[in-house]
N, CA, C and O atoms as a printed pandas DataFrame, in Angstrom:
     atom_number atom_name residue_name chain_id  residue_number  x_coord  y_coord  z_coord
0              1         N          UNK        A               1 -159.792  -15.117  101.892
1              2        CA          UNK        A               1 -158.766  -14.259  101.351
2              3         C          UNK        A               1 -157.522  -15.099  101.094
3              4         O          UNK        A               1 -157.019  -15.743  102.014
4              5         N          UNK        A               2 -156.987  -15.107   99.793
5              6        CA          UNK        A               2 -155.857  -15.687   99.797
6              7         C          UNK        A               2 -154.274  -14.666  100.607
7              8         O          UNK        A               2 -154.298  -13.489  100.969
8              9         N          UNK        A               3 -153.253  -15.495  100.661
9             10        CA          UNK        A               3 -152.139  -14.242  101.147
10            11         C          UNK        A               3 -151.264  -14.968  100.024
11            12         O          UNK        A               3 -151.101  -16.136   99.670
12            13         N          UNK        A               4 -150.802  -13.771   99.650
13            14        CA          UNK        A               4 -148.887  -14.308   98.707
14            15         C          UNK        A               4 -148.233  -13.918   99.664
15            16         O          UNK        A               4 -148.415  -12.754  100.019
16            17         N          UNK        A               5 -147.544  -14.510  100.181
17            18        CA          UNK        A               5 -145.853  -14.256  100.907
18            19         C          UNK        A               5 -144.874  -14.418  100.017
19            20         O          UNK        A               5 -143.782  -14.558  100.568
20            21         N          UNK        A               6 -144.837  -14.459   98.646
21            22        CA          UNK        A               6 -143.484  -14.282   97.885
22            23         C          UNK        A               6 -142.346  -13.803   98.500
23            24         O          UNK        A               6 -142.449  -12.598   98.731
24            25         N          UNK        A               7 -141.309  -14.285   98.849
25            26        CA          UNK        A               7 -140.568  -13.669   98.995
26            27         C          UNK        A               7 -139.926  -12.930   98.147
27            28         O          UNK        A               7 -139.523  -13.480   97.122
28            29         N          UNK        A               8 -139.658  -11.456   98.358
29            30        CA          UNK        A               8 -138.912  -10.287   97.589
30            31         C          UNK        A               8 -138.037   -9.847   98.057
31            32         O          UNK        A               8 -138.324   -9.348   99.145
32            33         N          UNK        A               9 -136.429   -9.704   97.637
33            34        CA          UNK        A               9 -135.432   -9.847   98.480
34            35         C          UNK        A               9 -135.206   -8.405   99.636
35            36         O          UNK        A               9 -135.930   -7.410   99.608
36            37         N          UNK        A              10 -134.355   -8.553  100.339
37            38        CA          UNK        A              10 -134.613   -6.816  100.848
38            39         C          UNK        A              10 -134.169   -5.982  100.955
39            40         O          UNK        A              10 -134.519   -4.994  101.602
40            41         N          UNK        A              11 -132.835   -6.249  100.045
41            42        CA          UNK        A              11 -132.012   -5.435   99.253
42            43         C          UNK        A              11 -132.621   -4.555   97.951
43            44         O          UNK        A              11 -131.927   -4.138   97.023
44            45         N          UNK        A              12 -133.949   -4.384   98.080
45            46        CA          UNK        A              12 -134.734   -3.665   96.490
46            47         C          UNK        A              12 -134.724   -2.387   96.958
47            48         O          UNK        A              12 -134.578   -1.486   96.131
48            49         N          UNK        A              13 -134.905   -1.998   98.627
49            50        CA          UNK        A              13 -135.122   -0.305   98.855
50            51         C          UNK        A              13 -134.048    0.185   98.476
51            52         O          UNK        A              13 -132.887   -0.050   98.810
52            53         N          UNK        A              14 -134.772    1.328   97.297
53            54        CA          UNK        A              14 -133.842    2.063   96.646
54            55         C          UNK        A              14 -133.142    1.185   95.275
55            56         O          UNK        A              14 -131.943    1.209   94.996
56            57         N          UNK        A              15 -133.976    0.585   94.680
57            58        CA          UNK        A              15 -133.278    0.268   93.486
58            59         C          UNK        A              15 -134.191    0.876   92.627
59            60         O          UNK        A              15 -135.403    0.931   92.832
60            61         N          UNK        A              16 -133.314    1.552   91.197
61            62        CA          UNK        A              16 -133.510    1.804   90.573
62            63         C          UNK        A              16 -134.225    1.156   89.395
63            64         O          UNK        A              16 -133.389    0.467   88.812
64            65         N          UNK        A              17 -135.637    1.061   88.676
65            66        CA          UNK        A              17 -136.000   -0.106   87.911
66            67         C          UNK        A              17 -137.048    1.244   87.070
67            68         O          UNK        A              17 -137.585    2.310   87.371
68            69         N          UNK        A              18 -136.826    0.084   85.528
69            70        CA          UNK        A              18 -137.774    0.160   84.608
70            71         C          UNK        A              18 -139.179    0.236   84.899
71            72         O          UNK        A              18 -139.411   -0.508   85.852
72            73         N          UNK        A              19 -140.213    0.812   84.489
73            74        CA          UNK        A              19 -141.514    0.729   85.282
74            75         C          UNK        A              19 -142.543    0.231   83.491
75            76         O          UNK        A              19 -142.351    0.871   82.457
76            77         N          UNK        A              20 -143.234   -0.609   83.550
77            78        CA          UNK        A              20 -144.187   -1.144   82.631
78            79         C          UNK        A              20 -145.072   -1.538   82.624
79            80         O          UNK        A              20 -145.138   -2.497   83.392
80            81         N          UNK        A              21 -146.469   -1.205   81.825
81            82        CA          UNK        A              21 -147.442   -1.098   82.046
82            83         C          UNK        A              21 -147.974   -2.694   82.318
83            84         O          UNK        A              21 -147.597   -3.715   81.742
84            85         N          UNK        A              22 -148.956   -2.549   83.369
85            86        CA          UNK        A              22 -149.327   -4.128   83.326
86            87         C          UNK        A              22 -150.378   -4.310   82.854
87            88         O          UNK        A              22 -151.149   -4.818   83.669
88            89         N          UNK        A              23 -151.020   -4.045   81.399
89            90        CA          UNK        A              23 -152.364   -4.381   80.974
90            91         C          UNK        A              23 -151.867   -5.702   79.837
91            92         O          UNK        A              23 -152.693   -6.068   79.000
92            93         N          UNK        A              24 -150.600   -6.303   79.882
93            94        CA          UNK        A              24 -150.077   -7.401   78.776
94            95         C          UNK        A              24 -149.348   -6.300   77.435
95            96         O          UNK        A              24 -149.094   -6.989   76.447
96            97         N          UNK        A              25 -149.146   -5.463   77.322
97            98        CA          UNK        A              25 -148.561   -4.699   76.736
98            99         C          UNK        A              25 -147.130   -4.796   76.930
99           100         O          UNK        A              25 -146.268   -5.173   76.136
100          101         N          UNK        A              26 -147.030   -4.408   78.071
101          102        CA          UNK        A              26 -145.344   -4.068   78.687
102          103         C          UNK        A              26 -144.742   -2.894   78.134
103          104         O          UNK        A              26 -143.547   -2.605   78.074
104          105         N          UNK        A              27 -145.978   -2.112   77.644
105          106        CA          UNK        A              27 -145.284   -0.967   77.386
106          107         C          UNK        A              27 -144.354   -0.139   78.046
107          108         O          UNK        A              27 -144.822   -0.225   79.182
108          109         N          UNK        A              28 -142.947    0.927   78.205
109          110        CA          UNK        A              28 -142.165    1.309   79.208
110          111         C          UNK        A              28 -143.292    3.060   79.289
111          112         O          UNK        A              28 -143.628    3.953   78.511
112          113         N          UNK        A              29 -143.461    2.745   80.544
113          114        CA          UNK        A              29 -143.755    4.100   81.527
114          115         C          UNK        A              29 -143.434    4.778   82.260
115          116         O          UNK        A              29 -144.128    5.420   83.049
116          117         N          UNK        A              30 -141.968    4.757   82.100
117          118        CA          UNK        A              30 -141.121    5.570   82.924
118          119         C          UNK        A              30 -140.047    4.455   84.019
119          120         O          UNK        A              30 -140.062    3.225   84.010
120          121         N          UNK        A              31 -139.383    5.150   84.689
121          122        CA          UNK        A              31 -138.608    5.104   85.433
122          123         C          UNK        A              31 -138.735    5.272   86.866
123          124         O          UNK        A              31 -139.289    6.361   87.018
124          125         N          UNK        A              32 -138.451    4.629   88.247
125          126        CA          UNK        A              32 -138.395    4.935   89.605
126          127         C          UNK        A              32 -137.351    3.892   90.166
127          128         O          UNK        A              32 -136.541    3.014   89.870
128          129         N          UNK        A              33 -138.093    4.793   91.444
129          130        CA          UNK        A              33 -137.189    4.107   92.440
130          131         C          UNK        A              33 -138.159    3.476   93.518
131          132         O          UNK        A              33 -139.253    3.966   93.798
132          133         N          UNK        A              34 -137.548    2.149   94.182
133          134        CA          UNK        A              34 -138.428    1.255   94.960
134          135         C          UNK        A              34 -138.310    2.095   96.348
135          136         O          UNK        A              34 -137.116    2.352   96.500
136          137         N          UNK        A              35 -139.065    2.613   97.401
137          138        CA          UNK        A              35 -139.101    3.011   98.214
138          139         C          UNK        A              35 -139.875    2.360   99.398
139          140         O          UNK        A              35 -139.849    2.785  100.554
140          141         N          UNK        A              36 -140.549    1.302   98.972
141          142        CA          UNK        A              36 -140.881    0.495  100.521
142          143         C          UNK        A              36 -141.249   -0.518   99.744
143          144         O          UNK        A              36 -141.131   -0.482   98.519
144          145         N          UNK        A              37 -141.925   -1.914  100.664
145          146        CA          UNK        A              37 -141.982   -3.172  100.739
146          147         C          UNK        A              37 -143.522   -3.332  101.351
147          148         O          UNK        A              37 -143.709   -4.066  102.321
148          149         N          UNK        A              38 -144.671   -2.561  100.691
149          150        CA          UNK        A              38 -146.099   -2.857  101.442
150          151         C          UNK        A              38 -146.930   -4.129  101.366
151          152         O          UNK        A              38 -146.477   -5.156  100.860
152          153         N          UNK        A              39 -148.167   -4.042  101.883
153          154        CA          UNK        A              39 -149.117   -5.680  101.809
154          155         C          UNK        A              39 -149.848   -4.558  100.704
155          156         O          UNK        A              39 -149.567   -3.359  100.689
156          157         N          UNK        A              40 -150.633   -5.079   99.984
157          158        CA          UNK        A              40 -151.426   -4.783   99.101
158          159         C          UNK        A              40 -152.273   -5.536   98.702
159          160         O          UNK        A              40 -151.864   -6.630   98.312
160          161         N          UNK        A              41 -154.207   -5.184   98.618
161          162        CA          UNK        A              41 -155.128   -5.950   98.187
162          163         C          UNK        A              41 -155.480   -5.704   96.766
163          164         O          UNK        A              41 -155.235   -4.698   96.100
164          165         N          UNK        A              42 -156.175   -6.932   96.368
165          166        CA          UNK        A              42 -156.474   -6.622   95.158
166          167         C          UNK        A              42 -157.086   -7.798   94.655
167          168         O          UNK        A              42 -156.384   -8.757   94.975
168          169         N          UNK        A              43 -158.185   -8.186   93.944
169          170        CA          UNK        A              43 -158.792   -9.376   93.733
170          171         C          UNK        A              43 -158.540   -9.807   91.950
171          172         O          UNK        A              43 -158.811   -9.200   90.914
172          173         N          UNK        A              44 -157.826  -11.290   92.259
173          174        CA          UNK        A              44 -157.974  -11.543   90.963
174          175         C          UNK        A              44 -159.815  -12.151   90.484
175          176         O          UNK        A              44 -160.668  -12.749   91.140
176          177         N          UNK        A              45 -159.791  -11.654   89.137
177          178        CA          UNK        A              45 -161.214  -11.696   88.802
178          179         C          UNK        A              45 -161.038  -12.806   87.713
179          180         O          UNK        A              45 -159.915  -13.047   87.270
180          181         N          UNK        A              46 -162.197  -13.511   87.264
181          182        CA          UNK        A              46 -162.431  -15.080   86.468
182          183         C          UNK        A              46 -162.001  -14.724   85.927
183          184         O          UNK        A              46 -160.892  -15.203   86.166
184          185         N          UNK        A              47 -161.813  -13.734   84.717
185          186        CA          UNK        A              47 -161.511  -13.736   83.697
186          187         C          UNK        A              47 -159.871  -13.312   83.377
187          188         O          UNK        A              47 -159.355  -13.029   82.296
188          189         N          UNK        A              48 -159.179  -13.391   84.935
189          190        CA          UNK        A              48 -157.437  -13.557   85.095
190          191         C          UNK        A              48 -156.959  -12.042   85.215
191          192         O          UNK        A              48 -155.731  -11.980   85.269
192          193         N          UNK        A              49 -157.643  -10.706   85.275
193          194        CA          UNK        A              49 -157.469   -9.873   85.261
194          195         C          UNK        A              49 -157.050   -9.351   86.878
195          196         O          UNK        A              49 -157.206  -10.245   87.710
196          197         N          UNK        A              50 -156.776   -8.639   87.174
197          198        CA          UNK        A              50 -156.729   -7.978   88.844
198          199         C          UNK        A              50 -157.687   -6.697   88.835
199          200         O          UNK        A              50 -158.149   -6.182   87.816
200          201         N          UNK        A              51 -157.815   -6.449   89.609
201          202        CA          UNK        A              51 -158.894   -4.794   90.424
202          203         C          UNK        A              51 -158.171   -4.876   91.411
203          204         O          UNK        A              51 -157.747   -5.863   92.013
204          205         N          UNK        A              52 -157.983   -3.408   91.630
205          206        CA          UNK        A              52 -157.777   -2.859   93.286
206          207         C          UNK        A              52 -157.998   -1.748   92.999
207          208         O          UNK        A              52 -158.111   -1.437   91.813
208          209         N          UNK        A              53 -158.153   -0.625   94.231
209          210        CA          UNK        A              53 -158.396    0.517   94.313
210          211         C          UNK        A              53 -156.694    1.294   93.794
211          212         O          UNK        A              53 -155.588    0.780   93.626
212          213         N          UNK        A              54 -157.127    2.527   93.689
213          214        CA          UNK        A              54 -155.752    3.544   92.926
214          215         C          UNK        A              54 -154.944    2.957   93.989
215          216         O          UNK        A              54 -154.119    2.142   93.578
216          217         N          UNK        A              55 -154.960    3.108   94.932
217          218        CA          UNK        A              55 -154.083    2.881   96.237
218          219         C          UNK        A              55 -154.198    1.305   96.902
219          220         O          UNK        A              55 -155.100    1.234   97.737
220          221         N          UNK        A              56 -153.539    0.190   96.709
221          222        CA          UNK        A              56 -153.699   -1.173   96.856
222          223         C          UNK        A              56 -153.579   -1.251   97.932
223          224         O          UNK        A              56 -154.101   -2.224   98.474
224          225         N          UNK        A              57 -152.825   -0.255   98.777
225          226        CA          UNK        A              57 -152.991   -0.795   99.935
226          227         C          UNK        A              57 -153.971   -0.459  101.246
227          228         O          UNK        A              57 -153.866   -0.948  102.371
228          229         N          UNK        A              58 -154.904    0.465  100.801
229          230        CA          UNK        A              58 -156.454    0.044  101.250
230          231         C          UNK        A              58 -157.223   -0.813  101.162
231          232         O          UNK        A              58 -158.190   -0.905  100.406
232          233         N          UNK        A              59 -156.653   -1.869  102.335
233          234        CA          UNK        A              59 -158.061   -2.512  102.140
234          235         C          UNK        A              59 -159.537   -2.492  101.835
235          236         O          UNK        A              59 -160.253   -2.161  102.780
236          237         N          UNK        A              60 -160.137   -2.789  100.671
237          238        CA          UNK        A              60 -161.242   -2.772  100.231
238          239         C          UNK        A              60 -162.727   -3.291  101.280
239          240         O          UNK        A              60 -162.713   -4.268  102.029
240          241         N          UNK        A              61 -163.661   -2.556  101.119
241          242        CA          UNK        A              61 -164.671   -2.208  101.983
242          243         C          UNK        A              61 -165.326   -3.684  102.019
243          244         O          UNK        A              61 -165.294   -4.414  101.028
244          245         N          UNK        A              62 -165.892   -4.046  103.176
245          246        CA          UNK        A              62 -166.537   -5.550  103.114
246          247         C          UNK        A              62 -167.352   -5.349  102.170
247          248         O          UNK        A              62 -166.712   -5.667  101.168
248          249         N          UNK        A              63 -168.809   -4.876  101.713
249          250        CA          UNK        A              63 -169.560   -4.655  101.085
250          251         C          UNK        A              63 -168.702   -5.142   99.385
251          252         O          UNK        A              63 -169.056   -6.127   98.738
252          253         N          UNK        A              64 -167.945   -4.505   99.098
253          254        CA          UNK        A              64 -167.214   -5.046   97.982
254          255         C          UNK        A              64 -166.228   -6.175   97.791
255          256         O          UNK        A              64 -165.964   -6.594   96.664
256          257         N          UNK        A              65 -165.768   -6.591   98.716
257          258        CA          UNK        A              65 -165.542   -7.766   98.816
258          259         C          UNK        A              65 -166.664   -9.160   98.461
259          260         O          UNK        A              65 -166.709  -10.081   97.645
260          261         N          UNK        A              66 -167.455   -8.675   99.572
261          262        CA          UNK        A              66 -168.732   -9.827   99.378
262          263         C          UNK        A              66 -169.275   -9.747   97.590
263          264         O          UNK        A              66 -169.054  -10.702   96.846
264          265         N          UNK        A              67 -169.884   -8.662   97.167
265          266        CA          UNK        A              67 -169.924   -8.310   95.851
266          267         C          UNK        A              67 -169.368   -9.007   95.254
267          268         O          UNK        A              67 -170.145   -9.621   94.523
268          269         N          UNK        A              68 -167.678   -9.504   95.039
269          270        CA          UNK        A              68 -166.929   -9.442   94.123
270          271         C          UNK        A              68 -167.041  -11.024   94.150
271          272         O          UNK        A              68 -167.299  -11.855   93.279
272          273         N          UNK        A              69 -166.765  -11.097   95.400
273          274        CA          UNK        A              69 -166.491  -13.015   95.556
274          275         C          UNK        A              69 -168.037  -13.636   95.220
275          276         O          UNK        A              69 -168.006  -14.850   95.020
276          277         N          UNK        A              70 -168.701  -13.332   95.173
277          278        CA          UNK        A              70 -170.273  -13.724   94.703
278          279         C          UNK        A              70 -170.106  -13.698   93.295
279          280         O          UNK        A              70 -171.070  -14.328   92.861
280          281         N          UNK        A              71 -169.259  -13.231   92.139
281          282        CA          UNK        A              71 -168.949  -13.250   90.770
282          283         C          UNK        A              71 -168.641  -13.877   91.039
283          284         O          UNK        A              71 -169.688  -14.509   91.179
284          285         N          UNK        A              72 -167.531  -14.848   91.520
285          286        CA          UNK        A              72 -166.033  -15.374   91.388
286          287         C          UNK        A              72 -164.693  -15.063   91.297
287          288         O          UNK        A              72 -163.717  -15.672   90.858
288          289         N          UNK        A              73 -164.952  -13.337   92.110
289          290        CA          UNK        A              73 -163.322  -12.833   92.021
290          291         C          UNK        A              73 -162.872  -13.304   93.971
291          292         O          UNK        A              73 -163.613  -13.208   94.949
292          293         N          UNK        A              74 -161.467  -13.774   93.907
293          294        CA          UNK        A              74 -160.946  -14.061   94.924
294          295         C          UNK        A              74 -159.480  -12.859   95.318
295          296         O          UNK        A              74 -158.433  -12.543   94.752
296          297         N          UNK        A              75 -160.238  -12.466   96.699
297          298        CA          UNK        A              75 -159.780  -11.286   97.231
298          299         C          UNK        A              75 -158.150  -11.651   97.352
299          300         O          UNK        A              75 -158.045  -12.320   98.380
300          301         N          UNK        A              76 -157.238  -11.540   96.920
301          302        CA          UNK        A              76 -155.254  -11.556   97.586
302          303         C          UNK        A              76 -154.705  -10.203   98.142
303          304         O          UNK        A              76 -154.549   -9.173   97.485
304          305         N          UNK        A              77 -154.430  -10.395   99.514
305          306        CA          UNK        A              77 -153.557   -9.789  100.542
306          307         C          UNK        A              77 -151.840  -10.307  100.141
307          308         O          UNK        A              77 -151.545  -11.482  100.362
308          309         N          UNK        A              78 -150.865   -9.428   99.598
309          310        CA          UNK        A              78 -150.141   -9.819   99.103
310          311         C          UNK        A              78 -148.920   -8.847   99.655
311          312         O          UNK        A              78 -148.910   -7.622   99.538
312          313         N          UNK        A              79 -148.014   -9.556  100.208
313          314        CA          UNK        A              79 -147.127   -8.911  101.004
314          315         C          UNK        A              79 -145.502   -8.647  100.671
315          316         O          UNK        A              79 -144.885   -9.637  100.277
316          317         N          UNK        A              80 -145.099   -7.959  100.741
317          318        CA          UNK        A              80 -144.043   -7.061  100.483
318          319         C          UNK        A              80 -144.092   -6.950   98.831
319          320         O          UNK        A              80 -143.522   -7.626   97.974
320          321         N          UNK        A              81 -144.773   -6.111   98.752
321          322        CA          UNK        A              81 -145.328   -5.697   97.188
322          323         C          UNK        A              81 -144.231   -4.563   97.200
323          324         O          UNK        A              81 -144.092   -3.886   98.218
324          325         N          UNK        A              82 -143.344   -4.318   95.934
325          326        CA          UNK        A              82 -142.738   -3.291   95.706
326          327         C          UNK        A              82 -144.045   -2.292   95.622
327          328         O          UNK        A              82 -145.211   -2.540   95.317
328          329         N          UNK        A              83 -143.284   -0.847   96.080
329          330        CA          UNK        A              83 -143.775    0.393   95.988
330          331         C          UNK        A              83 -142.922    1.456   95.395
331          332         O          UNK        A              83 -142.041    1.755   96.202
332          333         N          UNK        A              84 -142.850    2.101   94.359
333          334        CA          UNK        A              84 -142.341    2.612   93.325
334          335         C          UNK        A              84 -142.557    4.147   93.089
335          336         O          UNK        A              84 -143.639    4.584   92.697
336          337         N          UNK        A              85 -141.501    4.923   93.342
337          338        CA          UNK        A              85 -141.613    6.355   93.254
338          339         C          UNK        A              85 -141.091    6.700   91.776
339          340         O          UNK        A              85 -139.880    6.765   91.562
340          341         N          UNK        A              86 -142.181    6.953   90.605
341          342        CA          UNK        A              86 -141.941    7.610   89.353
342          343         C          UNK        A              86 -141.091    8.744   89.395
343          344         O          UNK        A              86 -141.224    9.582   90.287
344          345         N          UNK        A              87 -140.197    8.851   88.477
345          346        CA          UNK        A              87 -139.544    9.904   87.939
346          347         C          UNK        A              87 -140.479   10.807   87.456
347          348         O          UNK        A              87 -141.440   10.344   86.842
348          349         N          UNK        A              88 -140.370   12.243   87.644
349          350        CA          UNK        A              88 -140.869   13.344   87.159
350          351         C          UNK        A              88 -141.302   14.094   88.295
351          352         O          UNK        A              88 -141.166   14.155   89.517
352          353         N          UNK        A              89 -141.982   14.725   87.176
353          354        CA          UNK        A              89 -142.726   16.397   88.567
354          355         C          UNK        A              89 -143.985   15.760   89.342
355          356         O          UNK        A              89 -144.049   15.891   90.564
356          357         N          UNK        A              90 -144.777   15.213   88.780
357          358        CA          UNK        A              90 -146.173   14.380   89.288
358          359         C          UNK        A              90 -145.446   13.548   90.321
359          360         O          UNK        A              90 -146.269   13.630   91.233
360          361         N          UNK        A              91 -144.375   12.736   90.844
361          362        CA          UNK        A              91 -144.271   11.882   91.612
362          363         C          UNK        A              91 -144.876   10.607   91.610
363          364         O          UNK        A              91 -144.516    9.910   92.558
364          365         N          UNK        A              92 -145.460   10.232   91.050
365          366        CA          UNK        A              92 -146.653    9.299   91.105
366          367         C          UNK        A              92 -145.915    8.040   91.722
367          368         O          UNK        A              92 -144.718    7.862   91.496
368          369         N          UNK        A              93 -146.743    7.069   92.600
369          370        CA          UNK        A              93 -146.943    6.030   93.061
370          371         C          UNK        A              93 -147.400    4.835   91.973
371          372         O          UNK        A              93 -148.350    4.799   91.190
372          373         N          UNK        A              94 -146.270    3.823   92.267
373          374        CA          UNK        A              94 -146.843    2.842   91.410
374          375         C          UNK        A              94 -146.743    1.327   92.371
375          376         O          UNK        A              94 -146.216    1.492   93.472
376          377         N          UNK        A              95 -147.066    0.312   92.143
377          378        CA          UNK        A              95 -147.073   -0.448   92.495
378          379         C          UNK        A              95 -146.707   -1.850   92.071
379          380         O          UNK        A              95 -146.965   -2.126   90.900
380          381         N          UNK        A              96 -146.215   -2.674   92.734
381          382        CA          UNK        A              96 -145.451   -4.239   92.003
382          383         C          UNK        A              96 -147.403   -5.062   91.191
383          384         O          UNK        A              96 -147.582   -5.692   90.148
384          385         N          UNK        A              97 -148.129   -4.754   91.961
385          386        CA          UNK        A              97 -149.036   -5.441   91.647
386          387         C          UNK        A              97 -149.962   -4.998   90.186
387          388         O          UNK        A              97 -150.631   -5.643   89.379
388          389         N          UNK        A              98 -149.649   -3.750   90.322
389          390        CA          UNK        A              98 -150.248   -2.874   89.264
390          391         C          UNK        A              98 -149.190   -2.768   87.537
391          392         O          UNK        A              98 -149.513   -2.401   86.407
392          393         N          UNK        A              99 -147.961   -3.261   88.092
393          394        CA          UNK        A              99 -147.445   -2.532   86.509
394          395         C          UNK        A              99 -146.301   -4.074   86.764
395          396         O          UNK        A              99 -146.453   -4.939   87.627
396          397         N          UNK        A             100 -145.467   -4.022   85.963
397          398        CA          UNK        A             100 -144.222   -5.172   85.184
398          399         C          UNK        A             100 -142.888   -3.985   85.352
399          400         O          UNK        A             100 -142.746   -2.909   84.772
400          401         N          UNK        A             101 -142.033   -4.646   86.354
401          402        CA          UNK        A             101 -140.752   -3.783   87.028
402          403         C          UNK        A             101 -139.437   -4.455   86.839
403          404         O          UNK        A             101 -139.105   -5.515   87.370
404          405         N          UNK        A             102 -138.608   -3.615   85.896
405          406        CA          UNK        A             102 -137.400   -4.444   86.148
406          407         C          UNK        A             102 -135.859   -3.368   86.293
407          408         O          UNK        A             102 -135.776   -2.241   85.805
408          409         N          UNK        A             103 -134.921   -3.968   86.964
409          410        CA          UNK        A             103 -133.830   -2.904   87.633
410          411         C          UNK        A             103 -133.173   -2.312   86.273
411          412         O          UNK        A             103 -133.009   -3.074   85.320
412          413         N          UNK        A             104 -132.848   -1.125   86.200
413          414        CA          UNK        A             104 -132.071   -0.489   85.151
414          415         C          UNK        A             104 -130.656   -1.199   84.974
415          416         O          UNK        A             104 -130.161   -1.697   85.985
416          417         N          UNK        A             105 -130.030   -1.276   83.877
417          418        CA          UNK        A             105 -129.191   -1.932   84.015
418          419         C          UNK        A             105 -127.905   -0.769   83.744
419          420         O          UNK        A             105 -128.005    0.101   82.878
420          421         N          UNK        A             106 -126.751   -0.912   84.597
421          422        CA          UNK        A             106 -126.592    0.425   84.783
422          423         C          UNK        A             106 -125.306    0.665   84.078
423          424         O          UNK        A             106 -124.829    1.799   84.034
């Protein structure tokens, strides 16, 4: 398993940021607010892409792990991952690992 320890400063709870899609688009998907600092899994795969489950920070089942790394995807435990509360009625959860985040400029 690899780990990122990036450091992410820890002044982000509660900042307000742009939310964008992370498929290389960067399309804008709304708006939130950073509400915690989690570890989150997720395997980058050969072909430079990421997988994780809806929720990154379930660790993924051994059985799929082994699976994945037998392709050539390498499992990352990646720590203080922004966690992102969407604007609107849905609430939705987003994640630093999952989408392209940057602070509103105000």
């Amino acid at each position: 398993m690899k780990a990122n320890n990036k450091p992410v400063p820890n002044n982000i709870i509660g900042l307000r940021v742009n939310v964008m899609s992370g498929d290389g688009t960067a399309t804008i998907i709304g708006q939130g607010t950073i509400i915690d600092k989690v570890t989150v899994y997720f395997f980058w795969l050969p072909d430079g892409n990421i997988l994780s489950y809806s929720n990154p920070e379930e660790k993924p089942h051994q059985k799929l792990i082994s699976n994945l790394t037998e392709l050539g995807a390498v499992l990352v435990e990646e720590y203080n991952n922004p966690k992102i509360l969407m604007d609107g009625e849905n609430e939705t959860i987003k994640y630093g690992c999952q989408v392209w985040w940057m602070p509103i400029e105000e």
